[in-house]
C-alpha beads as a LAMMPS data file, in Angstrom:
LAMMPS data file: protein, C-alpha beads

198 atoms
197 bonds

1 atom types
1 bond types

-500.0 500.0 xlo xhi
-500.0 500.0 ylo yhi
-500.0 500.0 zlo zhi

Masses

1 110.0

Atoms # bond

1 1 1 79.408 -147.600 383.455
2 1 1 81.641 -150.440 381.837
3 1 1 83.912 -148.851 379.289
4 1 1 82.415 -150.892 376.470
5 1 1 79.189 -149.206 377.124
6 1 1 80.652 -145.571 377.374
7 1 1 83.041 -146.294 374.702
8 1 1 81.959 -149.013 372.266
9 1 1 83.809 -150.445 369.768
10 1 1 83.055 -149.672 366.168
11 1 1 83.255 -153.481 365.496
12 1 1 80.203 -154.291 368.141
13 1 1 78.006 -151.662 366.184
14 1 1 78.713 -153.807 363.034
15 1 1 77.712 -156.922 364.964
16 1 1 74.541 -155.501 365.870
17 1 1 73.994 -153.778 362.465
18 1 1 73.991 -157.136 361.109
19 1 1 72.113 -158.993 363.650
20 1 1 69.839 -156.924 362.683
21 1 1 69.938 -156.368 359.197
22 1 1 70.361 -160.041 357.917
23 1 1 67.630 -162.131 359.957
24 1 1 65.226 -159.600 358.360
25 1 1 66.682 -159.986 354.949
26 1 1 66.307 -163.789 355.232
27 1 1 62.858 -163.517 356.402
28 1 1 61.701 -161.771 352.906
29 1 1 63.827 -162.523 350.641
30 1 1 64.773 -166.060 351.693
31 1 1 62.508 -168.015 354.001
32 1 1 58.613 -168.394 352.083
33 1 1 55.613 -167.304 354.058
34 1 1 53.854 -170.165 356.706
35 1 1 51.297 -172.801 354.734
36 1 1 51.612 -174.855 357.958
37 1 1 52.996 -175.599 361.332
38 1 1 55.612 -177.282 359.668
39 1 1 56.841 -175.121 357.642
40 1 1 59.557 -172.208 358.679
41 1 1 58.215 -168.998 360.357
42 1 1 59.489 -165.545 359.903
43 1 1 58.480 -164.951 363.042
44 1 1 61.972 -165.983 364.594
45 1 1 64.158 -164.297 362.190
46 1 1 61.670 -160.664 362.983
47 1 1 62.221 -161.527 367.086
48 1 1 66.027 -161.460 366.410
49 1 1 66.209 -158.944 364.182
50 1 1 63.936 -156.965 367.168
51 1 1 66.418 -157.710 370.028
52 1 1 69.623 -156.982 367.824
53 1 1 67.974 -152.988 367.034
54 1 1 66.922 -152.873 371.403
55 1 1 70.521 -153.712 371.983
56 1 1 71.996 -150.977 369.338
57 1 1 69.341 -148.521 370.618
58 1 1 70.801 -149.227 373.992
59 1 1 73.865 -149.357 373.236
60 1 1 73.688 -145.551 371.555
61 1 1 71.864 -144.471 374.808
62 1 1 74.800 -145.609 377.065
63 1 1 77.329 -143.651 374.640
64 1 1 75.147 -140.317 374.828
65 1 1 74.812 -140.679 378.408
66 1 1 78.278 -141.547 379.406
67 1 1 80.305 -139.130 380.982
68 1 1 83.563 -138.404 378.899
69 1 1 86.128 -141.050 379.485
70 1 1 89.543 -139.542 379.935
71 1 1 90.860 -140.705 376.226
72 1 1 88.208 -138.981 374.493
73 1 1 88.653 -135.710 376.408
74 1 1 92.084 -135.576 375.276
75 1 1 91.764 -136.645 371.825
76 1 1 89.533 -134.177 371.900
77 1 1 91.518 -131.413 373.471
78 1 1 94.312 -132.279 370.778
79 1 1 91.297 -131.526 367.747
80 1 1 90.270 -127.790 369.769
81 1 1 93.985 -126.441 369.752
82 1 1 94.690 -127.084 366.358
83 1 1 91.498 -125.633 365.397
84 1 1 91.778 -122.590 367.553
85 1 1 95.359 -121.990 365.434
86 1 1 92.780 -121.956 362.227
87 1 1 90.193 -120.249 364.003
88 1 1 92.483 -117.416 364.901
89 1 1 91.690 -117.968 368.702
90 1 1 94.370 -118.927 371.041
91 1 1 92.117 -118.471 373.856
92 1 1 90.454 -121.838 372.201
93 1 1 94.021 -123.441 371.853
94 1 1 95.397 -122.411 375.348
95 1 1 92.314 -123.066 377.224
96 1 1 93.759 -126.493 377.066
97 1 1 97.431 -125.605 378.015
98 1 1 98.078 -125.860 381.946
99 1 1 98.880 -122.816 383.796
100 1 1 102.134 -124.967 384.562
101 1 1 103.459 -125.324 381.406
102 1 1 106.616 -124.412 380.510
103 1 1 108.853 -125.745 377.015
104 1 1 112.578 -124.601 377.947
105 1 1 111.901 -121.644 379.749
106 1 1 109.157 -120.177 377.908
107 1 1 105.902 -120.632 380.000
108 1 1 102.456 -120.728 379.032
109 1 1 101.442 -116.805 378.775
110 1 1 104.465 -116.344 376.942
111 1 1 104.049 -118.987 374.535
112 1 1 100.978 -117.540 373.811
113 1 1 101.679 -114.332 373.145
114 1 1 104.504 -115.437 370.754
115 1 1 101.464 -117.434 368.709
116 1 1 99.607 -114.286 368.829
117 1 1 102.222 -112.322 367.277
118 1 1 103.109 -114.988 364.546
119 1 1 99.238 -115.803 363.860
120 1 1 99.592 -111.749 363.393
121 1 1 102.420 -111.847 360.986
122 1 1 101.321 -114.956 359.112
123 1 1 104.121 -116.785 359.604
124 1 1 101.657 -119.832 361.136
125 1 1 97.959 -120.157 360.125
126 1 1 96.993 -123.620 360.606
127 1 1 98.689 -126.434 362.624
128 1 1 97.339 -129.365 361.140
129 1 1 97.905 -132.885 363.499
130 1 1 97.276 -136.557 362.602
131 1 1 98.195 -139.759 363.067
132 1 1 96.999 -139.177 366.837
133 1 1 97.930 -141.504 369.065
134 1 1 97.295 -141.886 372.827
135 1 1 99.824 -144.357 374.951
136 1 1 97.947 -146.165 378.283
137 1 1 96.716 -143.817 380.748
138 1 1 98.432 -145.887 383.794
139 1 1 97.848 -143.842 387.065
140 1 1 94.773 -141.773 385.965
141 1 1 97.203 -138.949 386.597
142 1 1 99.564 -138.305 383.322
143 1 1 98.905 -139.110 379.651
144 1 1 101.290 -138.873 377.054
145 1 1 99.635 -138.580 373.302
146 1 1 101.865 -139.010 370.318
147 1 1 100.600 -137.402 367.100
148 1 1 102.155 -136.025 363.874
149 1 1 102.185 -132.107 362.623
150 1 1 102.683 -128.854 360.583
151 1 1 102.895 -125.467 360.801
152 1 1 101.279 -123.661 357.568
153 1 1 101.896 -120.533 356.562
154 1 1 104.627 -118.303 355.705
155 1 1 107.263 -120.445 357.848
156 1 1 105.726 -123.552 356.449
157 1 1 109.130 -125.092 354.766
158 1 1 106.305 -128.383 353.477
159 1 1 108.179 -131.034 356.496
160 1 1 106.072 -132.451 359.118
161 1 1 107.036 -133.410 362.572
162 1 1 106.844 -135.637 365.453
163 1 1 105.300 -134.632 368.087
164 1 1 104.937 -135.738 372.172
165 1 1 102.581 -133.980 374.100
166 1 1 102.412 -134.741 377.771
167 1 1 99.056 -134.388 379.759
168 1 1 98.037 -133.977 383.616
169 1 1 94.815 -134.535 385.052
170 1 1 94.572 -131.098 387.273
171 1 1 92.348 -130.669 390.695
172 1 1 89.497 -129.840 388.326
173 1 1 88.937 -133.485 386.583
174 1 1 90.402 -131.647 383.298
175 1 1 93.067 -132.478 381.184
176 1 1 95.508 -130.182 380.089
177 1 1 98.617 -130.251 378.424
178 1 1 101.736 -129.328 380.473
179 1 1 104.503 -129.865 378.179
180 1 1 105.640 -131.057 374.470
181 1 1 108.802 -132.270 372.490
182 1 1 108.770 -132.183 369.068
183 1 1 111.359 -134.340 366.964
184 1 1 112.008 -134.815 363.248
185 1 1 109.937 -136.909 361.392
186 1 1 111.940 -138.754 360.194
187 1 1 114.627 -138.960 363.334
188 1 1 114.497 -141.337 366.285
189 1 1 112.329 -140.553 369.277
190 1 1 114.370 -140.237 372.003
191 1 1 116.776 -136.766 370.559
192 1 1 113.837 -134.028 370.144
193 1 1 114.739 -130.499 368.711
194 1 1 114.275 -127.533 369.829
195 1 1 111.751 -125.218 368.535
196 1 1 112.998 -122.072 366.797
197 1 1 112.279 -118.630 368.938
198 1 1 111.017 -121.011 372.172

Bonds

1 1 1 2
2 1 2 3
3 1 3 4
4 1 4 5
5 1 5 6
6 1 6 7
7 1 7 8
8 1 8 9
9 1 9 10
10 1 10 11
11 1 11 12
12 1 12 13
13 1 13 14
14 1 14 15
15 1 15 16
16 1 16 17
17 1 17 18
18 1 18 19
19 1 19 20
20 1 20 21
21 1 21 22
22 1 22 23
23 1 23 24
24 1 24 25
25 1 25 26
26 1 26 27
27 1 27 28
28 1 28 29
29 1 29 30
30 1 30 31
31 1 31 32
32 1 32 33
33 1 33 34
34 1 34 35
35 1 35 36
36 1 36 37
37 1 37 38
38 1 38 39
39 1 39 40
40 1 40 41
41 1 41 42
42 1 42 43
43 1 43 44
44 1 44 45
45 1 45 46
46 1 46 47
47 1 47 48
48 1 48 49
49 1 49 50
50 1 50 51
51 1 51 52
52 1 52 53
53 1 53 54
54 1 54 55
55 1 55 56
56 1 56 57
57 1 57 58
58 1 58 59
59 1 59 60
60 1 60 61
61 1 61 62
62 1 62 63
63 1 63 64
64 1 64 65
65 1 65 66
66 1 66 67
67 1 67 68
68 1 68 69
69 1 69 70
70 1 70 71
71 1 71 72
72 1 72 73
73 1 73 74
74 1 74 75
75 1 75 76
76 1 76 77
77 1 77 78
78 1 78 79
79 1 79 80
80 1 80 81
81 1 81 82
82 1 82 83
83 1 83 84
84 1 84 85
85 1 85 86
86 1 86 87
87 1 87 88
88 1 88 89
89 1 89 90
90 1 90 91
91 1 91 92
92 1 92 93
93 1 93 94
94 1 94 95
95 1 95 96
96 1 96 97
97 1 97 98
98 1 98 99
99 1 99 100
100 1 100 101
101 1 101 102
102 1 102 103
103 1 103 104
104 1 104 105
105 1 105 106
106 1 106 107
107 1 107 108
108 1 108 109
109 1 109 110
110 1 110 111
111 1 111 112
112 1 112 113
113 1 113 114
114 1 114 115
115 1 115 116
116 1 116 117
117 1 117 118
118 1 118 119
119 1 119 120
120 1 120 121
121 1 121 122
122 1 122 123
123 1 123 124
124 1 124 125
125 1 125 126
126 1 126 127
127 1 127 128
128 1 128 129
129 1 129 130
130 1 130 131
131 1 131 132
132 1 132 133
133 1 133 134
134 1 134 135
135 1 135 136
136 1 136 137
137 1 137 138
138 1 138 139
139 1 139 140
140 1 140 141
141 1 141 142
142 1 142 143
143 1 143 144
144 1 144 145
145 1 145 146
146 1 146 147
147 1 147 148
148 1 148 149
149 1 149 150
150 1 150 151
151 1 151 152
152 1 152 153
153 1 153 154
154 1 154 155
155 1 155 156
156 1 156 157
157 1 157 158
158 1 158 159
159 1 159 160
160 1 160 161
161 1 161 162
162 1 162 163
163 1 163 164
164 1 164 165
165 1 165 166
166 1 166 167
167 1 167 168
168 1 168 169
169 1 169 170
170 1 170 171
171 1 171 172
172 1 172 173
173 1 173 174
174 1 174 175
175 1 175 176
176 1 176 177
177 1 177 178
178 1 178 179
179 1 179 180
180 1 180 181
181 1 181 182
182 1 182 183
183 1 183 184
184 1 184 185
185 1 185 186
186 1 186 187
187 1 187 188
188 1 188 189
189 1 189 190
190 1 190 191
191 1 191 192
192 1 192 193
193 1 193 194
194 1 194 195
195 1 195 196
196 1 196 197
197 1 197 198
C-alpha cells in the first residue's frame, strides 16, 4: 500500500475536510434554490461535497487497514517504555530493548534490574520524553530516533537531556532498541556523557 495511504498526511485530511465541508456550505447558504434551467444547481456543489467524504472514508479505511509502517512502530515503542517507567512495569519498557543491548558494559538484564531497584527506591518514577524525532530509516535495517528527556523522582535534579536511541530491525520484523547515548541538553551532540551507576 503507498505510504500516503498507510500513513496520510494530516494536511490531505484537511483538504478533504474542506472539499467537503465548503461545497455544501455554498450550496445552502450561498447558491439560491433552481427556478429554472438557467439558474445554478446545488446539485454540483452536493456531488462534490459526496466524492470529497468517499475519498476521506477511504482514505480512513486504508489507515486502519495498513500494516504498521516501521516509523510508527518505533515512535510507538519510544511512548510504551516511558510509560512502563510510570506504570511500574519494566517488563512493558524492556519488551522493547534487544536482547543485544549493551550501554558500556552493562547489558540488557542488568540494566533492568538496576531500574527495578531504583523504581524500588524512588529515586526514578517517570521518564518523561518529547521532542521525538526519527532520522531516515535508510537500509530498512537501523533507525536512529532523537528525542529529549527526564528522570523524575528523587534523583530528579529539574535538567533534561538529549537523548540518541539507536534501533535494529531483528529476524522477527520488530524493532527494538539496541543501544542509547545521552548528552547534555544543552552540549553539542557529538561528546555524550555517561550515565551515573551504568
Amino acid at each position: 500500500m503507498p505510504e500516503i495511504l498507510a500513513n496520510p498526511p494530516t494536511a490531505l485530511y484537511i483538504v478533504l475536510v474542506l472539499a467537503a465541508i465548503v461545497p455544501l456550505a455554498l450550496a445552502f447558504f450561498v447558491v439560491p434554490p433552481a427556478k429554472d434551467k438557467k439558474s445554478p444547481s446545488r446539485t454540483r456543489y452536493f456531488v462534490v461535497s459526496g466524492i470529497a467524504l468517499l475519498l476521506l472514508l477511504i482514505l480512513i479505511i486504508c489507515r486502519l487497514v495498513a500494516p504498521e509502517s516501521d516509523q510508527k512502530q518505533i515512535l510507538r515503542k519510544m511512548r510504551e517504555m516511558s510509560e512502563g517507567v510510570v506504570e511500574r512495569n519494566l517488563n512493558k519498557t524492556f519488551r522493547h530493548v534487544s536482547d543485544t543491548f549493551q550501554y558500556g558494559s552493562t547489558r540488557r538484564d542488568a540494566l533492568q534490574q538496576q531500574g527495578e531497584s531504583r523504581l524500588q527506591r524512588g529515586e526514578v518514577t517517570e521518564i518523561p520524553i518529547w521532542d521525538v524525532v526519527l532520522e531516515p530509516i535508510t537500509d530498512g535495517k537501523n533507525a536512529t530516533v532523537n528525542f529529549k528527556f527526564r528522570v523524575k523522582g528523587s534523583f530528579d535534579n529539574g535538567v533534561g537531556w538529549r537523548g540518541k536511541g539507536y534501533f535494529i530491525k531483528e529476524t522477527d520484523g520488530q524493532w527494538r532498541l539496541q543501544r542509547f547515548e545521552v548528552f547534555n541538553l544543552t552540549g553539542d551532540m557529538n561528546t555524550p556523557i555517561q550515565v551515573p551507576g551504568l
